[in-house]
N, C-alpha and C positions, 0 to 999 in steps of 0.2 A: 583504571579502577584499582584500588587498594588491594583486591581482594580477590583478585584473580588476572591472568595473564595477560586476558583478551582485553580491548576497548570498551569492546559493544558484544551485548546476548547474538548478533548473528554471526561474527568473528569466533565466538566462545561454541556456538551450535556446530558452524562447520567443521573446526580442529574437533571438536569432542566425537563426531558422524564420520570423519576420515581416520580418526585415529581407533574407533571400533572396530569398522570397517577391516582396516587393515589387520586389525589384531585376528579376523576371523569373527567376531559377534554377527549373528542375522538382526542388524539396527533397521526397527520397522519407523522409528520418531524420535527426534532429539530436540529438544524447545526449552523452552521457559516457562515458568506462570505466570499467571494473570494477579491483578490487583494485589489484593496484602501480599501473596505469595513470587511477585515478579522476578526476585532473588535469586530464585529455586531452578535448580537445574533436573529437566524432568526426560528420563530415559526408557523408551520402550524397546524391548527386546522381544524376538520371535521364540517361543517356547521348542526349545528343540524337542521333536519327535521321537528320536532315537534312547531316549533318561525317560521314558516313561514306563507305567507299570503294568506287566502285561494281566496279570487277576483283576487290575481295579480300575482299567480304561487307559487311555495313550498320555494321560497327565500324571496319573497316579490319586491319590487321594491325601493330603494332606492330615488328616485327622486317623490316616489306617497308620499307628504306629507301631500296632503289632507284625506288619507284613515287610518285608527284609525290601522287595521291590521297592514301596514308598518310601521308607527310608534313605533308601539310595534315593531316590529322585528329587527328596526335599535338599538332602544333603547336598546335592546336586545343582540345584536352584538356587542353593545359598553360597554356593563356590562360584556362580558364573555372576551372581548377584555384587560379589567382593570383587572379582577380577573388575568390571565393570567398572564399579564405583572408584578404584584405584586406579585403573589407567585416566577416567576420567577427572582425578585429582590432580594427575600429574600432568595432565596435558592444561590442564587451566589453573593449576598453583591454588586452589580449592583448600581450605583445611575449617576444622573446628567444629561446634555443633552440627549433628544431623549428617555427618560426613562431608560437610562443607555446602549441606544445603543440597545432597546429589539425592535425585529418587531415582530408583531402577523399578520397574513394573514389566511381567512378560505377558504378553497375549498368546491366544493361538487362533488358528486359523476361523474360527469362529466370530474373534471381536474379542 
């Protein structure tokens, strides 16, 4: 394919799931989309525990912009979110719109 490194989405899932992995990321799923979006390279990440806010729960709260903890924590989320998206640029030659088409989403133990 023109437009990234790998073949095929399962050559493109396992280099992107080994090359997290190895970086340190807790990678809960690495895939593709379905129908319109099959293109899309879709990344789930485990929410580290430790960046959370301890006033306003173990995630923080997004919308408490007044509180020094959230802050850090979004900031936080949005730095592990670019590491992400970048290594997995580089492991699949990725560019362009959308970050080349990469989503990063974090879960926590919840779902």
């Amino acid at each position: 394919m023109a437009w990234r490194k790998q073949e095929s989405h399962g050559e493109e899932t396992k280099a992107v799931k080994a090359a997290l992995i190895t970086a340190g990321f807790d990678v809960l799923k690495v895939g593709h989309g379905k129908g319109t979006a099959w293109g899309w390279l879709h990344i789930t990440l485990a929410k580290p525990l430790e960046l959370g806010c301890e006033e306003h729960g173990s995630y923080g709260n997004y919308n408490q912009s007044n509180c020094s903890g959230c802050r850090t924590f979004t900031e936080s989320m949005r730095d592990l979110d670019r590491k992400a998206v970048q290594l997995a640029q580089e492991v699949t030659g990725r560019h362009g719109e959308y970050d080349g088409n990469i989503n990063v989403n974090f879960r926590g133990p919840q779902g």
